[in-house]
N, C-alpha and C positions, 0 to 999 in steps of 0.2 A: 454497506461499506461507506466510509466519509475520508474522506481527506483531497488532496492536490490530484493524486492517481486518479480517484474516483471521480473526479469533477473534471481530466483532461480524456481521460480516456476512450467515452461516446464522443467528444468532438473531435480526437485523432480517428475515432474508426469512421467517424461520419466524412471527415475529410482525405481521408487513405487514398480513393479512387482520383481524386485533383493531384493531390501532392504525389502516387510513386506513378501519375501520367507524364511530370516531369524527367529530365535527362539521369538529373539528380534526386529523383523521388526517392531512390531507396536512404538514401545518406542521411538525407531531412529527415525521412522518418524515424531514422534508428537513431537521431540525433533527439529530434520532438520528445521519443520514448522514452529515451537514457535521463534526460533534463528531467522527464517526469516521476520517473523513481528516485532519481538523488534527491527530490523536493520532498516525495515522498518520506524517503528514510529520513530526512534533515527536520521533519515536524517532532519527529521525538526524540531532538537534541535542542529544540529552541519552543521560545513561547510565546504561541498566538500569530496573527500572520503578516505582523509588523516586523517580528522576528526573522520568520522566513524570510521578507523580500529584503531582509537585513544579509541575513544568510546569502540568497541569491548573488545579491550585488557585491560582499565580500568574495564569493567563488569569481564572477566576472571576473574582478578588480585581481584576483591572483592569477586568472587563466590567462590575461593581455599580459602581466609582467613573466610568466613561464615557469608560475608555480604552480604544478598540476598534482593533485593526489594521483596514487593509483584510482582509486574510482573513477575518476573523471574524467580519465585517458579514451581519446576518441575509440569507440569501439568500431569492429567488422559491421557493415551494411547487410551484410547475407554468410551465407556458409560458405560461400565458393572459396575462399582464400584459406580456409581450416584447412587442418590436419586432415585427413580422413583416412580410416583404418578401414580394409576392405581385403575380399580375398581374390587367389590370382585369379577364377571363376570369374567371379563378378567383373575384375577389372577388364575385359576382354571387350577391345573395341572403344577403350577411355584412357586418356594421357591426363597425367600433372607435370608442370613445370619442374615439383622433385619429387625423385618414391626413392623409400628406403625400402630396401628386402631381408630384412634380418635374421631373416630361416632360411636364408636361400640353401644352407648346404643340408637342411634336413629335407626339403620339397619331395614331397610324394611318401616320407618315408615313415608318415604315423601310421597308426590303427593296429586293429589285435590281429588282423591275418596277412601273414609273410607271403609274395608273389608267387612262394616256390611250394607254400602248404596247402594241401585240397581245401575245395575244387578246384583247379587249373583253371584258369580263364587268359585265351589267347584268340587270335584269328588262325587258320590254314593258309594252307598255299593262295587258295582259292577266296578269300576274305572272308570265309564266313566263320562265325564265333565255335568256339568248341568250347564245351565244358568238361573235362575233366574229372571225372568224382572216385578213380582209383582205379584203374587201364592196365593192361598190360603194358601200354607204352607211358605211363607214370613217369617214369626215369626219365625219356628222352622230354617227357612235356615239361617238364619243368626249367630246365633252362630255358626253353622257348617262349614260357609264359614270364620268367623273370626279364630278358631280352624288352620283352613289348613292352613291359612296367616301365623300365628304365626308359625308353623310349616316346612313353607318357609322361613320362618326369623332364625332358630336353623339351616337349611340347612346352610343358607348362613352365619353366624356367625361362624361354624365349618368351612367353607374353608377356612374365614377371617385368626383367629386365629391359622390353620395347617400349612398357607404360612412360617411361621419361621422357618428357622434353630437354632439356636442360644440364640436370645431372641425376646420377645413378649410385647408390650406397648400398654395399653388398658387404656380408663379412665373410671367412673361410678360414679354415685354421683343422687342425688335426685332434680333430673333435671326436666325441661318440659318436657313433653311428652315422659320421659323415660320409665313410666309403660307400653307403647304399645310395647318396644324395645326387644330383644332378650334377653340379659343382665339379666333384669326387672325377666323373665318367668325361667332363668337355679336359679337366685338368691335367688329371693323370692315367689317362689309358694306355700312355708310351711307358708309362711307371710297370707295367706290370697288371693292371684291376681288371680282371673281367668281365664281359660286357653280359655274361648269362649267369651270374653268381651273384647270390642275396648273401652278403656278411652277417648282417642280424645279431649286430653289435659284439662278436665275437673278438677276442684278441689281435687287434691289425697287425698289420705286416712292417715289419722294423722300417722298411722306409718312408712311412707315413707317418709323419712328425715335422715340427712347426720349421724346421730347419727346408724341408723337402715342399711345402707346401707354399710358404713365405716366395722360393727360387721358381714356382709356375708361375706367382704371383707376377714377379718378374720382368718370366719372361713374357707374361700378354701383356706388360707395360709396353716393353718393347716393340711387342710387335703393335702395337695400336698407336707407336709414335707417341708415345705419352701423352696419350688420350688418356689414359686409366691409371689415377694415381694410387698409389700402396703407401699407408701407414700401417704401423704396428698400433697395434691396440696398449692402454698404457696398463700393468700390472693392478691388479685391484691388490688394495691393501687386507689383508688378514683380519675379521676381525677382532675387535680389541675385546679380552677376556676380562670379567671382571672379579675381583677376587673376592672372598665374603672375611673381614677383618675378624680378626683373631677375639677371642671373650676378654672380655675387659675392656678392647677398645671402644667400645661403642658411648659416643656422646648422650647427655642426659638430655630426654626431648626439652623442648621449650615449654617453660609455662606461660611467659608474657605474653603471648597472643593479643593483638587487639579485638575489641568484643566486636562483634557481628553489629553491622549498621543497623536501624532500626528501619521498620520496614515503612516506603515513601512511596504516595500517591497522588496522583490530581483526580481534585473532589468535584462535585458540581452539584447545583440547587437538584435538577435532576435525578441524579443517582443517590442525594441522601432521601429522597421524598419516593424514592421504586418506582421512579418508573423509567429507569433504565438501567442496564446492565453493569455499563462498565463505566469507568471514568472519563469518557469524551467529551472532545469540546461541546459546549450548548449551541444550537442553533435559535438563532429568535424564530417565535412562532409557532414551532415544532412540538409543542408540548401544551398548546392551548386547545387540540384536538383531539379526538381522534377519528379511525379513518373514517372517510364519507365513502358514497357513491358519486363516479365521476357526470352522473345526470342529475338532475333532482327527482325529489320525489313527484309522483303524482297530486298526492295528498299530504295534507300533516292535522293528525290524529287533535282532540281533543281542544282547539281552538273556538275561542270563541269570533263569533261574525261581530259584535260591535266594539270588541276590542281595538287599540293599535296593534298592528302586526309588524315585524320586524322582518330584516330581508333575512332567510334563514338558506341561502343558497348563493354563489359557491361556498362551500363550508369543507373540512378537514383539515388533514395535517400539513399539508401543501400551498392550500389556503391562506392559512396564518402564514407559512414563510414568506407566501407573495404579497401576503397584507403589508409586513414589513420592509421587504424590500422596496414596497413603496414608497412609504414614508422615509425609506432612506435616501431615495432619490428625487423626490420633488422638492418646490418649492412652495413652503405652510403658508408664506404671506400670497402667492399667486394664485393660491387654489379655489375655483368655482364655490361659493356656497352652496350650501342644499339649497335643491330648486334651479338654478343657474344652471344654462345652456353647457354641455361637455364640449369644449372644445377639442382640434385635433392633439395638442399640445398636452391636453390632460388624458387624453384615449390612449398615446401612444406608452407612455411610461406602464398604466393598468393594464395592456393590453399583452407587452412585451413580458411582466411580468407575472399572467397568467397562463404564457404559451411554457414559461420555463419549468412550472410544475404541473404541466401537462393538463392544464385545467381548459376550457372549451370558453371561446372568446365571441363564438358567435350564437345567436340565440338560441333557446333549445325548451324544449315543455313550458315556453308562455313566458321563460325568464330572460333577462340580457345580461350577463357576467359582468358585462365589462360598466355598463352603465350601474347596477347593483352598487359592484364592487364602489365603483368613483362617486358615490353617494356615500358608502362607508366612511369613505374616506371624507369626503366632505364634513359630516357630521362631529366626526372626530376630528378634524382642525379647528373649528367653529363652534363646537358647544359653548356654553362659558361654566368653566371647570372651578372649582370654589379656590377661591383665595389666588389662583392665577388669570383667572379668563380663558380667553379660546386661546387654542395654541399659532391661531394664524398670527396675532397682535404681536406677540414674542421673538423679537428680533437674534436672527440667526445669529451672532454673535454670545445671544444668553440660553443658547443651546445646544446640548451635544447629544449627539445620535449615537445609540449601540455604544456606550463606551464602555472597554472592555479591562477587565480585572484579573490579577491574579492575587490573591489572597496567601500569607503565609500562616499557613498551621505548626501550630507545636508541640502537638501529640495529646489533648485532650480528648476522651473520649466520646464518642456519638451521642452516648444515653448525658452525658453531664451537659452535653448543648441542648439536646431537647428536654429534657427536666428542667431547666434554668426558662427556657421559652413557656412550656406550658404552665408555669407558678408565675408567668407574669398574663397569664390568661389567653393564651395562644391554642386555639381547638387545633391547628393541622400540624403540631408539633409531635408526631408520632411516628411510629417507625417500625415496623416488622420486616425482621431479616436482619442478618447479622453484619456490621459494619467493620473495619479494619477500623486502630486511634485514627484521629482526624491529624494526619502527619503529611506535611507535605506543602499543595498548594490547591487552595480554593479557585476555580474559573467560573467566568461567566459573564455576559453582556446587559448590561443595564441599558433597555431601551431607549429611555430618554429621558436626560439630567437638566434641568430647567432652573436659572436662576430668575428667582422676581424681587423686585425690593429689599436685598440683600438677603434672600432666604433662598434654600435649595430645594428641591424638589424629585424624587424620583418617579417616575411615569414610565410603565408599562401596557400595553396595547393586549386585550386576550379580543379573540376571534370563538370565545364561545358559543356556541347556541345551546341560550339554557331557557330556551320556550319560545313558541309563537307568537306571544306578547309583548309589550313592552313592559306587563306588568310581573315579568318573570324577570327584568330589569330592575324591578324596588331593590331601595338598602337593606331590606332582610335580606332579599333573595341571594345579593349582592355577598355576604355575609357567610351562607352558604356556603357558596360556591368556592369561595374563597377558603377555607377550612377544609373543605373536602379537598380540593387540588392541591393543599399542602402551600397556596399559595402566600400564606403570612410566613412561612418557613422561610420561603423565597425573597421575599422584600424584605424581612430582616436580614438574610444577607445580603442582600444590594446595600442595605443602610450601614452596613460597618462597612463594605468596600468604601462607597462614597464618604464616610466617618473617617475611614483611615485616612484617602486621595485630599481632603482637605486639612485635615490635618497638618500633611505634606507641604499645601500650594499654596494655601491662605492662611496671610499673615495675622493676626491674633485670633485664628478661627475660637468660636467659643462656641458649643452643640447650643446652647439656651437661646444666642443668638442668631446664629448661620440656618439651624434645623427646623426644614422648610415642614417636612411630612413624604406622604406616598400618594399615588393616587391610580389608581389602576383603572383603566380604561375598556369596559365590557364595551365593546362600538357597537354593536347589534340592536344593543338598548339605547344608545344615545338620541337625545333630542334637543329639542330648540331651547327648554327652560331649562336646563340643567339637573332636571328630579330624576333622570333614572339611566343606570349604565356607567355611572364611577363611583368608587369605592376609594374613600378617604381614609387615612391612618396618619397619627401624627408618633411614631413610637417610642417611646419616653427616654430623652438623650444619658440618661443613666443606665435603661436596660441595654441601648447600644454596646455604650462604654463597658457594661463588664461583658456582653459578649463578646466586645471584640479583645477584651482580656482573657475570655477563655479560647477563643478559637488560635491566641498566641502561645498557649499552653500552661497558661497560667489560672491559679483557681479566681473564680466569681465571687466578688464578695454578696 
């Protein structure tokens, strides 16, 4: 699961027990929760999470002036204040503020056997139950067993009826089978209705009619001091018949139809390269792995002893997002060189952002995470990376973290992008499994966009471990790796996002001029000379240009 929900949710459940300890715990929470879904549902009406907190602040901005959607309308804290539908059984011993009783004049009077058809079930004089199964005295039991029924029906009608606090909503009218009801026996027993006799929906008696029933209504107004108000119910209207028009009327259907839209999706480096499902946002880092164990290994297979050895642990897919989120939060010109003492200032950021992917901070089978990691890191601020140098020298101002893209597609299809890729000598421009046109919108986050000398540059961070060596770092290996991962697929699109974005921003941008290259960052292999663990590309600013002619939907020349 990803999104806002998934990301709030373990910290509402982690925090449940502080926040409903409060007066107002339940309100906040149900308030936390609601917030969390409308953000939820609002990720797939906007794009990216500049959007959303666009989104958010326009909801504010309408909820202080007193524009509320339905959605947004403060919800119930708990169930107490609902509706609740219950039977009079249950209700026994529990009040609401209001009940309505809408059966009250049928109470008691379902089911398939009539009080007065075998077996008889009554008490004696004496209290004890008698059954009945077809007696010489049949005759006389059956009024007597009808008698108790009714009697069981004034029980249960008084719990009905006491449930209310407040007010009380009861109907009554000269209904079916209401003369067997409870209602029927408190109303009208001066009327004539017998107290040992089951109607059982037989033909009533001429003075049971709405005229007759409306006047007991009445009179218990009366007598209750006009405690118990009587309205009539309003007539339900008839319904309306529809008629089927005569031959020949009938209109000629429509042929103008507008055609059916064409079908739209958000794409990602990701999901055209298989290794994800569906079209989700990309996460940095998440795709330079896969899974590890959360300890290291004991051993690692096939190493040589007088080799360089690279730090090959903490490593997976959690890994790479905390590698990232490093670098998203520190600062490149302040950071320790390799070798240089860690201070607390440099621990706290690696540390904080290894506990978030549940990775182990403190030492464990001979290794230290957090020191490891902050070496990683080191290496990779400080190498000297060809044609820019280290990334510590490169003043924050000519660099932009994670910058993130949305790309418009115009319905060309998957196989005419990777054909176009692989004829200009592209090995990971492949693609098994069947793709929908590229219609819609391209996402995805470019690590890091580096100006130097008036030339651009895109930089990506992998977290692979692709050997115990650093000589599993050479530019073949490098090369490799790269092709298998699909990952030139990947940096060619970051180079038409960034292609497009300057386009856009800078004024006489020329690709001959402006277009810096690629440089993708293996950190595991990095070192002090700069020979092993980046992978340079400079992609030919014409192959850009027509892909990003075709991913507009237009053909390549």
């Amino acid at each position: 699961r990803i999104g806002v929900q998934a990301m709030l949710e373990p910290f509402l459940q982690s925090a449940a027990g502080r926040v409903l300890a409060r007066t107002d715990g339940e309100r906040r929470m149900t308030d936390y929760l609601h917030v969390a879904e409308r953000l939820q549902e609002a990720e797939h009406e906007v794009f990216g999470r500049e959007g959303l907190v666009r989104w958010l602040d326009t909801a504010i901005e309408r909820g202080s002036e007193g524009e509320v959607a339905e959605a947004d309308r403060i919800r119930l804290e708990d169930d107490s204040d609902l509706v609740q539908v219950t039977t009079v059984h249950r209700a026994k011993g529990l009040q609401w503020p209001v009940v309505f009783v809408p059966y009250a004049p049928w109470l008691g009077t379902g089911g398939f056997k009539k009080p007065d058809d075998l077996p008889l079930v009554f008490h004696d004089d004496d209290s004890r139950t008698v059954i009945d199964l077809g007696s010489s005295d049949t005759a006389a039991n059956g009024p007597r067993a009808v008698r108790e029924h009714k009697a069981e029906q004034i029980r249960s009608l008084y719990v009905a009826f006491t449930r209310a606090e407040e007010a009380l909503f009861f109907v009554h009218g000269a209904a079916k089978n209401a003369l067997d009801g409870p209602l029927a026996w408190v109303l009208h027993h001066g009327d004539g209705l017998a107290t040992d006799q089951w109607h059982g929906g037989k033909n009533p008696p001429d003075w049971f009619d709405a005229g007759r029933t409306h006047e007991r209504l009445m009179q218990l107004r009366k007598a209750s001091d006009n405690a118990v108000a009587v309205e009539v119910l309003p007539e339900v209207d008839a319904p309306r018949q529809l008629s089927r028009p005569a031959e020949g009327e009938w209109e000629p259907a429509r042929s103008d139809l507008p055609a059916p839209p064409e079908p739209w999706s958000v794409f990602s480096y990701s999901r055209l390269a298989g290794r994800m499902r569906d079209g989700g946002e990309e996460v940095a880092g998440r795709s330079d792995e896969t899974d590890a164990p959360s300890v290291p290994d004991s051993s690692t297979p096939n190493r040589d002893a007088n080799a360089p050895s690279v730090i090959d642990w903490p490593r997976g897919a959690g890994f790479g997002q905390s590698f990232h989120n490093i670098l998203e939060a520190i600062d490149f010109s302040a950071w320790p060189a390799p070798g240089q003492d860690l201070g607390e200032e440099a621990r706290k950021p690696v540390t904080e952002a290894l506990r978030l992917r549940g990775i182990p901070t403190e030492p464990v089978g001979g290794r230290a995470p957090v020191k490891d990691t902050a070496a990683l890191v080191a290496h990779t601020l400080h190498a000297p990376l060809p044609d820019i140098g280290p990334l510590a020298a490169i003043p924050a101002e000519r660099r932009r973290c994670e910058l993130e893209f949305f790309l418009r597609l115009g319905g060309s299809p998957v196989e005419a992008l990777l054909e176009h890729i692989a004829a200009a000598g592209y090995g990971g421009a492949r693609l098994s499994g069947a793709l929908p046109a590229l219609r819609g919108l391209m996402q995805g986050f470019i690590d890091l966009v580096v100006e130097h000398q008036g030339r651009y540059w895109i930089l990506d961070y992998k977290t692979n471990l692709l050997g115990p060596t650093r000589a599993d770092y050479a530019p073949a290996k490098l090369r490799e790796a790269i092709t298998t991962h699909h990952y030139d697929l990947q940096y060619l699109i970051y180079s038409v996002a960034l292609h497009r974005h300057l386009r856009q921003v800078l004024p006489g941008y020329d690709p001959a001029t402006h277009w810096g290259g690629v440089l993708y960052l293996f950190v595991r292999g990095l070192d002090a000379a700069g020979e092993h663990g980046v992978f340079t590309d400079r992609p030919d600013p014409q192959l850009i240009d027509a892909l990003d002619t075709l991913l507009d939907g237009e053909a390549a020349a």
